[in-house]
Biotite code that builds the C-alpha atoms (Angstrom):
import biotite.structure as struc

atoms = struc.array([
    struc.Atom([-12.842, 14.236, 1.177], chain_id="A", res_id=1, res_name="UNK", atom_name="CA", element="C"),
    struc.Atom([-9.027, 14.338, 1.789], chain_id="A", res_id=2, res_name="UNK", atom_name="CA", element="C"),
    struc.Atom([-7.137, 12.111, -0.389], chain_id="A", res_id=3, res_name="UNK", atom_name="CA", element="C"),
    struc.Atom([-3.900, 10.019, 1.633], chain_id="A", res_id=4, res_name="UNK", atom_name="CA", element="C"),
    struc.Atom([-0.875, 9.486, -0.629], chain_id="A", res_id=5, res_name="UNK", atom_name="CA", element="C"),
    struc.Atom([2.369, 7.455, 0.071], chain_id="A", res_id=6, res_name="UNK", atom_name="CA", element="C"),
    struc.Atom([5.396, 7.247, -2.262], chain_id="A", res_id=7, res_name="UNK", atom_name="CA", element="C"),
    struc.Atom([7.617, 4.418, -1.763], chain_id="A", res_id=8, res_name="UNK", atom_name="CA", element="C"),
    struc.Atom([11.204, 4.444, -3.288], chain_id="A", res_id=9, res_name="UNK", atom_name="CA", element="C"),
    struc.Atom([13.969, 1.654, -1.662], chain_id="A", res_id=10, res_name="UNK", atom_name="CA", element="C"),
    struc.Atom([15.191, 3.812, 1.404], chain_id="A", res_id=11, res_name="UNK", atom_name="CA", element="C"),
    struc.Atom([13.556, 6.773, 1.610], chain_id="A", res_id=12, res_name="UNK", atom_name="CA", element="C"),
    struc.Atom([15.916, 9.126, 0.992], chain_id="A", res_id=13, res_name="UNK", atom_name="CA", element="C"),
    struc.Atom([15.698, 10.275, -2.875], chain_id="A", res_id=14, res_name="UNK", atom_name="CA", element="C"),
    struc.Atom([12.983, 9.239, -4.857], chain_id="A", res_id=15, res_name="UNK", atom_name="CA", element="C"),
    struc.Atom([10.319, 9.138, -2.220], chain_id="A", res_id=16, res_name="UNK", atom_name="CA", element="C"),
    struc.Atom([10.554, 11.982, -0.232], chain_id="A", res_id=17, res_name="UNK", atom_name="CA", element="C"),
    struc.Atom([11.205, 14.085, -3.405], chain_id="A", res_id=18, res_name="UNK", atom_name="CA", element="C"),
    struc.Atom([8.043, 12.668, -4.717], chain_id="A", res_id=19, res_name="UNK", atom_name="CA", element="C"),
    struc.Atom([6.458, 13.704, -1.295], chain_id="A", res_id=20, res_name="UNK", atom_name="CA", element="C"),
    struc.Atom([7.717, 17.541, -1.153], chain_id="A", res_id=21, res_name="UNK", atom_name="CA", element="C"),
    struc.Atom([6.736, 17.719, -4.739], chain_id="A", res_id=22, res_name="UNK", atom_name="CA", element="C"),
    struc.Atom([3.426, 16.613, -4.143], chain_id="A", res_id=23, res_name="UNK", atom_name="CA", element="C"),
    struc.Atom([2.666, 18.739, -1.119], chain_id="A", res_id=24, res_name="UNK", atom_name="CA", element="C"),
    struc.Atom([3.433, 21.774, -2.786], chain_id="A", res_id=25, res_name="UNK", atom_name="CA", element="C"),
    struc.Atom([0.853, 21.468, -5.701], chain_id="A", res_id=26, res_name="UNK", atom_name="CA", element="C"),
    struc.Atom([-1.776, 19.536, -3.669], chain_id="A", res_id=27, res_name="UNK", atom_name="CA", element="C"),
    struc.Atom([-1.529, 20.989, 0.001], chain_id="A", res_id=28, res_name="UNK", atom_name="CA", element="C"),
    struc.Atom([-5.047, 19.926, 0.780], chain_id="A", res_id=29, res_name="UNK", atom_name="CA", element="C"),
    struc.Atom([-4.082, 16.442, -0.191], chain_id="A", res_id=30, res_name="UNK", atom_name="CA", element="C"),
    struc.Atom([-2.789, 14.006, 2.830], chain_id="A", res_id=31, res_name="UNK", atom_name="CA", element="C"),
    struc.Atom([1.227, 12.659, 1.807], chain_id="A", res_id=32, res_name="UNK", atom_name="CA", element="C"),
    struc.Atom([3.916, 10.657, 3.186], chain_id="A", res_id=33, res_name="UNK", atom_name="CA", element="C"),
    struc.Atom([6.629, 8.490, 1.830], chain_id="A", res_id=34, res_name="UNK", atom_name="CA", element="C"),
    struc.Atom([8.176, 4.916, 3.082], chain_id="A", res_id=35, res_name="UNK", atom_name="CA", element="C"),
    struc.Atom([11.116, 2.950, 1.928], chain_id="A", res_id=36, res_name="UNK", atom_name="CA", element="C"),
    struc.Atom([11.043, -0.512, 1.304], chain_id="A", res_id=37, res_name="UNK", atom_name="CA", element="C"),
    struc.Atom([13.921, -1.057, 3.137], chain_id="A", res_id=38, res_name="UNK", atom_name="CA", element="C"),
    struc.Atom([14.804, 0.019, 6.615], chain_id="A", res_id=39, res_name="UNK", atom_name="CA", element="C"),
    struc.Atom([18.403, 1.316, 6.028], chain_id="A", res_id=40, res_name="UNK", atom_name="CA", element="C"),
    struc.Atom([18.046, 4.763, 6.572], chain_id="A", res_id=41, res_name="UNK", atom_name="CA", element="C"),
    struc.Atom([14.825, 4.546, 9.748], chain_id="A", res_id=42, res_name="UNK", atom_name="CA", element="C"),
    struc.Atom([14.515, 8.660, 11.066], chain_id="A", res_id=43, res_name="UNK", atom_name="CA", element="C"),
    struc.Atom([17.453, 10.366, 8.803], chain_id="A", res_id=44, res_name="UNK", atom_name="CA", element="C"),
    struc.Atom([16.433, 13.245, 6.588], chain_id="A", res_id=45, res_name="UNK", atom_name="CA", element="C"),
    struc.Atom([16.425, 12.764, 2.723], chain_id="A", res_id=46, res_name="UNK", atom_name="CA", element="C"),
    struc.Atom([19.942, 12.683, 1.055], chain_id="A", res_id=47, res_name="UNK", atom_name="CA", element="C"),
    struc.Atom([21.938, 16.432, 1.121], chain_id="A", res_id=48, res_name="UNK", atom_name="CA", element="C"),
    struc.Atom([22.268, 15.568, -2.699], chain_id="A", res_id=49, res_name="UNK", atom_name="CA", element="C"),
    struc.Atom([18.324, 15.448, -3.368], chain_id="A", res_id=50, res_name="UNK", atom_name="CA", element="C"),
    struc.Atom([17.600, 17.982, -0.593], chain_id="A", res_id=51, res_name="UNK", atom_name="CA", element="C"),
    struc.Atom([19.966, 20.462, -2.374], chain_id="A", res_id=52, res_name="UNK", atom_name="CA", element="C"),
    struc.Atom([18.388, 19.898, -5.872], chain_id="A", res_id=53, res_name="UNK", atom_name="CA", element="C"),
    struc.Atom([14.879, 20.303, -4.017], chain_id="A", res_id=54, res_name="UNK", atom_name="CA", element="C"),
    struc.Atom([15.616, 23.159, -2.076], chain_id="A", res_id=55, res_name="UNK", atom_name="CA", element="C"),
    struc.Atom([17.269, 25.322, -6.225], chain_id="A", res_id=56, res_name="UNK", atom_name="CA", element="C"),
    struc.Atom([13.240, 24.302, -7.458], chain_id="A", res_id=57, res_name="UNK", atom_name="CA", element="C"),
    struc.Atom([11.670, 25.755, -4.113], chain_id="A", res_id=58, res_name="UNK", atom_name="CA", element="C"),
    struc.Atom([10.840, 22.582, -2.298], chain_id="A", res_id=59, res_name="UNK", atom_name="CA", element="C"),
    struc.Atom([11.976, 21.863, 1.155], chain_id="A", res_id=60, res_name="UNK", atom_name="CA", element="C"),
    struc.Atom([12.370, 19.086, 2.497], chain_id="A", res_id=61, res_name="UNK", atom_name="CA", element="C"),
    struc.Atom([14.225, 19.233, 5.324], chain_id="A", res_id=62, res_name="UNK", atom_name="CA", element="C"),
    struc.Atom([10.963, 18.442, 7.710], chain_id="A", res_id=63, res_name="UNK", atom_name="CA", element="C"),
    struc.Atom([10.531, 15.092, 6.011], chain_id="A", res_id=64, res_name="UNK", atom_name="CA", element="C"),
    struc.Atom([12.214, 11.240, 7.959], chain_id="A", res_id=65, res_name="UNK", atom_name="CA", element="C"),
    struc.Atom([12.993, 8.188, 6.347], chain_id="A", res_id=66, res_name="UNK", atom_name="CA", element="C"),
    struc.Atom([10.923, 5.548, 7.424], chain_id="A", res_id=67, res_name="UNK", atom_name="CA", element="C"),
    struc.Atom([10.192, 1.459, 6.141], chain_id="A", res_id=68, res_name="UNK", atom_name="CA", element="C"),
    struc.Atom([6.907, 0.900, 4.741], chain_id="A", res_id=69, res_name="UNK", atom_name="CA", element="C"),
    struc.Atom([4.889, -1.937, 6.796], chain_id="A", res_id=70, res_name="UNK", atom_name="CA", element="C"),
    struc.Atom([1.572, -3.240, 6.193], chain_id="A", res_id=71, res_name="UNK", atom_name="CA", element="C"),
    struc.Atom([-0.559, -1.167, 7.761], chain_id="A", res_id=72, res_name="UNK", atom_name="CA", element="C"),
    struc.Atom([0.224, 1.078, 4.815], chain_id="A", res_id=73, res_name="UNK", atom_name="CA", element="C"),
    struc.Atom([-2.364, -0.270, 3.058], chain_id="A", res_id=74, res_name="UNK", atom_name="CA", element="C"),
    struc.Atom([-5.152, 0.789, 5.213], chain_id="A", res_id=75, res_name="UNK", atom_name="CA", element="C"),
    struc.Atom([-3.892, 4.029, 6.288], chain_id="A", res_id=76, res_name="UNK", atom_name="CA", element="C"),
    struc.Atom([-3.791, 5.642, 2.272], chain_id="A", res_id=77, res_name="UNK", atom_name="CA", element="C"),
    struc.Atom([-5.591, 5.546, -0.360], chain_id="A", res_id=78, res_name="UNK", atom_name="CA", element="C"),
    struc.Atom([-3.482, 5.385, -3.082], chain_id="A", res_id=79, res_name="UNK", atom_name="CA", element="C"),
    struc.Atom([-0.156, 4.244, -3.095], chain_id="A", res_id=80, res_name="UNK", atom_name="CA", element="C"),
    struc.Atom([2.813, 4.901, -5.568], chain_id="A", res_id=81, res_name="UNK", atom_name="CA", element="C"),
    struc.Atom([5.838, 2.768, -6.174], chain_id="A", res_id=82, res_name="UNK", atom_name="CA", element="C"),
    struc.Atom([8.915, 4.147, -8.422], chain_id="A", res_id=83, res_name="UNK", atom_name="CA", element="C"),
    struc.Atom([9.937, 1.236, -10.003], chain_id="A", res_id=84, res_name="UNK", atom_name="CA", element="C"),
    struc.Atom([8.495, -2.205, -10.528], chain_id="A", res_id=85, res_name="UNK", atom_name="CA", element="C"),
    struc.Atom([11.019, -3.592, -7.980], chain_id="A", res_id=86, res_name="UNK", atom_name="CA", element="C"),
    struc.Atom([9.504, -1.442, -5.264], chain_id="A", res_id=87, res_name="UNK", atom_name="CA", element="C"),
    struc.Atom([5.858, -2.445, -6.486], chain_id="A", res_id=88, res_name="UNK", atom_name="CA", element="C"),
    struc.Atom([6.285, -5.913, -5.895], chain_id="A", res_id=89, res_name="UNK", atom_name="CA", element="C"),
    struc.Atom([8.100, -5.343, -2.700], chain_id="A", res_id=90, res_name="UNK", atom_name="CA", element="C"),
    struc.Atom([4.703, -3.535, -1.343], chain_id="A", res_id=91, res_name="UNK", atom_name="CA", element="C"),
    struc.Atom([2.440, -6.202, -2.760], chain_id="A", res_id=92, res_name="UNK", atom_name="CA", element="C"),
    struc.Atom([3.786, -8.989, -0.958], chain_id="A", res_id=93, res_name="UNK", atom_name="CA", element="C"),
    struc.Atom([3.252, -7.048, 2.102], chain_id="A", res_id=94, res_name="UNK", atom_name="CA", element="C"),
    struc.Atom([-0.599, -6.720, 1.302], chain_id="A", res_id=95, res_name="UNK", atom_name="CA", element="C"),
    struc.Atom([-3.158, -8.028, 4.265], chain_id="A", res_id=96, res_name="UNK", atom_name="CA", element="C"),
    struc.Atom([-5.281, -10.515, 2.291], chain_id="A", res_id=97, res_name="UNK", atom_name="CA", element="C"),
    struc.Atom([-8.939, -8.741, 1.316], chain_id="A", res_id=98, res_name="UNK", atom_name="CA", element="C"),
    struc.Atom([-6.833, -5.001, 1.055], chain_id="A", res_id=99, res_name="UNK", atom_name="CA", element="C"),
    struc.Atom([-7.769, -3.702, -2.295], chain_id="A", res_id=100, res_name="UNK", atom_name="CA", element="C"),
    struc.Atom([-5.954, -0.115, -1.759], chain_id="A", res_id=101, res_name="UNK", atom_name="CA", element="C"),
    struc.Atom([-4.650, 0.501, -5.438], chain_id="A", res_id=102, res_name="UNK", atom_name="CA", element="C"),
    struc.Atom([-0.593, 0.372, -6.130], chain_id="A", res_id=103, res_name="UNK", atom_name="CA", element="C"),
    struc.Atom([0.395, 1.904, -9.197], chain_id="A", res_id=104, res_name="UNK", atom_name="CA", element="C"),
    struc.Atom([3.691, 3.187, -10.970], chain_id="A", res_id=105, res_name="UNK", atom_name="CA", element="C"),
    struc.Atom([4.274, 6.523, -9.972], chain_id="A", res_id=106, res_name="UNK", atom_name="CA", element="C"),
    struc.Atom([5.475, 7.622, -13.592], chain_id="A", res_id=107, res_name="UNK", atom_name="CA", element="C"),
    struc.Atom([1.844, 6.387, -14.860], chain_id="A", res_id=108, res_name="UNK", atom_name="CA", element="C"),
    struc.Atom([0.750, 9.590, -14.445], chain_id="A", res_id=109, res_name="UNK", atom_name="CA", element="C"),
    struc.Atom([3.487, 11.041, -16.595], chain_id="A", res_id=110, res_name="UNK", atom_name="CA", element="C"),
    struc.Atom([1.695, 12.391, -19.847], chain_id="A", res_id=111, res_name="UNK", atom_name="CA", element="C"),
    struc.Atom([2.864, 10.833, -22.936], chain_id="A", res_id=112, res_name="UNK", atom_name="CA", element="C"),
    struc.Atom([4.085, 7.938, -20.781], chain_id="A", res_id=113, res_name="UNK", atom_name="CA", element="C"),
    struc.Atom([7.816, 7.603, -21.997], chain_id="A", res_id=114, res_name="UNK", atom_name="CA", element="C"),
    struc.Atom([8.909, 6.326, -18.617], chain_id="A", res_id=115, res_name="UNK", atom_name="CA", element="C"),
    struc.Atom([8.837, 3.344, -16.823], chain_id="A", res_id=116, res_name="UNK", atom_name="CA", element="C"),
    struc.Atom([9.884, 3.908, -13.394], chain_id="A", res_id=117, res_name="UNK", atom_name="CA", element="C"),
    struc.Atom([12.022, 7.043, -11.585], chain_id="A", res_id=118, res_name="UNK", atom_name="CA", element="C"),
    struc.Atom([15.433, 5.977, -11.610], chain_id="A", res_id=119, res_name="UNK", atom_name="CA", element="C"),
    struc.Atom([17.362, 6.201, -8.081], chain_id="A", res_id=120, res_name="UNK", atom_name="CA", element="C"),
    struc.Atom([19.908, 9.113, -7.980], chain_id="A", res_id=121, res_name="UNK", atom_name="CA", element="C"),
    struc.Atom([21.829, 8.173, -5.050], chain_id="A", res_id=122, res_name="UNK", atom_name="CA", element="C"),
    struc.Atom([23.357, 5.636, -7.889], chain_id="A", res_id=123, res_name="UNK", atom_name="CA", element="C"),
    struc.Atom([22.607, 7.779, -10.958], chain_id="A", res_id=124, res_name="UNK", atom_name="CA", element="C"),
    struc.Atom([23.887, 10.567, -9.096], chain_id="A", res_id=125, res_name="UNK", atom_name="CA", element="C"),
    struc.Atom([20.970, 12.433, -11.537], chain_id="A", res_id=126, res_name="UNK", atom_name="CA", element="C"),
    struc.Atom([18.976, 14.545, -9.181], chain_id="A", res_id=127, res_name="UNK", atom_name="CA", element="C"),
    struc.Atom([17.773, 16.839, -11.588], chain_id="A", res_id=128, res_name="UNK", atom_name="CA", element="C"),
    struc.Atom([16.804, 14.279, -14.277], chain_id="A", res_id=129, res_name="UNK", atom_name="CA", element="C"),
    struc.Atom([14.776, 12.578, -11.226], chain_id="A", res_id=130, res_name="UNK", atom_name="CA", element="C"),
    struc.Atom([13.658, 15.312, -10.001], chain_id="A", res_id=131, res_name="UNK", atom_name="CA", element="C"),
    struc.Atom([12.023, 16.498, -13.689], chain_id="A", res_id=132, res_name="UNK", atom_name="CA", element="C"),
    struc.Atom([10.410, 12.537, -13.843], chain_id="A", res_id=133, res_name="UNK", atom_name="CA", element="C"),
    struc.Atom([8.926, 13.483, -10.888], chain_id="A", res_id=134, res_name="UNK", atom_name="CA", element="C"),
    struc.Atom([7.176, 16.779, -11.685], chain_id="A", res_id=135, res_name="UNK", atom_name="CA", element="C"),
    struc.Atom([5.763, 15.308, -14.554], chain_id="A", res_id=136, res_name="UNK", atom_name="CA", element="C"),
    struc.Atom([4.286, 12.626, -12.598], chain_id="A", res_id=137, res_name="UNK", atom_name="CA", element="C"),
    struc.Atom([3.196, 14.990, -9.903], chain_id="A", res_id=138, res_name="UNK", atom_name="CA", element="C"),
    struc.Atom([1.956, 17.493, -11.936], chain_id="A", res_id=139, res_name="UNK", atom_name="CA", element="C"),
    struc.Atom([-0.017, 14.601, -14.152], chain_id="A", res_id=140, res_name="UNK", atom_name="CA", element="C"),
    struc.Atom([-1.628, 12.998, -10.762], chain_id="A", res_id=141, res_name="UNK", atom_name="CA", element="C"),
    struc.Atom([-2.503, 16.406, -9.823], chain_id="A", res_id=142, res_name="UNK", atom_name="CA", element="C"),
    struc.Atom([-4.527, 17.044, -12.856], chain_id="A", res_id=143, res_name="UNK", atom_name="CA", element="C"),
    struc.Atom([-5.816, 13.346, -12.542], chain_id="A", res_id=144, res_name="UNK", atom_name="CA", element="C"),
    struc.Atom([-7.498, 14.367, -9.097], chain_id="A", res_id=145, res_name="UNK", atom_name="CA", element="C"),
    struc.Atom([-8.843, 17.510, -10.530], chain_id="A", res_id=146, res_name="UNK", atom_name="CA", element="C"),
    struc.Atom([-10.788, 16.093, -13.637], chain_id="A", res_id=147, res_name="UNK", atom_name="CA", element="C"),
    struc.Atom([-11.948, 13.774, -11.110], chain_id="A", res_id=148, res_name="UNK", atom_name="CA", element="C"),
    struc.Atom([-13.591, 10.246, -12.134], chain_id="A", res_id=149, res_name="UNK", atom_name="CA", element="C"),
    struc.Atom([-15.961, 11.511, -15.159], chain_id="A", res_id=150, res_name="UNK", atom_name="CA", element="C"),
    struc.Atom([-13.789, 14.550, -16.012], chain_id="A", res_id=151, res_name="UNK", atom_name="CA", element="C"),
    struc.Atom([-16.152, 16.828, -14.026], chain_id="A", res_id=152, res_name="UNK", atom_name="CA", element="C"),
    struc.Atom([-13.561, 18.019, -11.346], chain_id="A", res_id=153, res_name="UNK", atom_name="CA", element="C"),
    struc.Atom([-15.437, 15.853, -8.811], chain_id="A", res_id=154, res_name="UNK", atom_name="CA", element="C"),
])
């Protein structure tokens, strides 16, 4: 079965869609999108800044639109991933009561741990220290989904 992912940053334009491209490229079987909490960029394409730093690792994402996350997020993925703790409770007050689709950290996937959230370049102006957070939480989902539940690849 096809697994549906959606990565939720603040407005779609960094973290998220980064997350997304990154994603897609080492899981293409896999089902992604991304969402921002907050509408301010609705249908513009993720930040030149981010897209450039994207683009010098191999990832395009040029394809991708901002969009706000809504409710009906909940029952159209599977798993959903906030980057930061901000952004998680911003999706859980949007749950429909009775939803139990899981919202996690992002960055708990990171092996080691050692972070607690993706910080937000567009202020950071870091798009190569976000982008390497999230690789290392890609890369650790990825290998999450292919030890499957009991470590069997299932």
């Amino acid at each position: 079965m096809r697994k549906r992912f959606l990565f939720v940053c603040l407005g779609n334009i960094c973290r998220s869609p980064a997350a997304q491209g990154v994603f897609r490229k080492l899981c293409p079987e896999m089902i992604t999108d991304s969402a921002g909490t907050a509408g301010y960029h609705m249908g513009e394409p993720p930040y030149g800044p981010m897209q450039a730093a994207a683009r010098a690792r191999g990832l395009d994402l040029s394809d991708l639109r901002a969009r706000q996350f809504h409710a009906g997020d909940f029952e159209a993925f599977d798993l959903i991933l906030a980057m930061d703790q901000d952004k998680l409770r911003d999706i859980e007050q949007q749950r429909p009561q009775g939803n139990q689709t899981p919202v996690v950290p992002f960055t708990q996937f990171i092996e080691g741990g050692g972070h607690d959230h993706v910080p937000d370049p567009y202020y950071t102006r870091d798009f190569e220290g976000c982008l390497d957070i999230i690789e290392r939480a890609a890369q650790g989902l990825a290998g999450t989904l292919a030890a499957g539940p009991a470590g069997n690849g299932d």
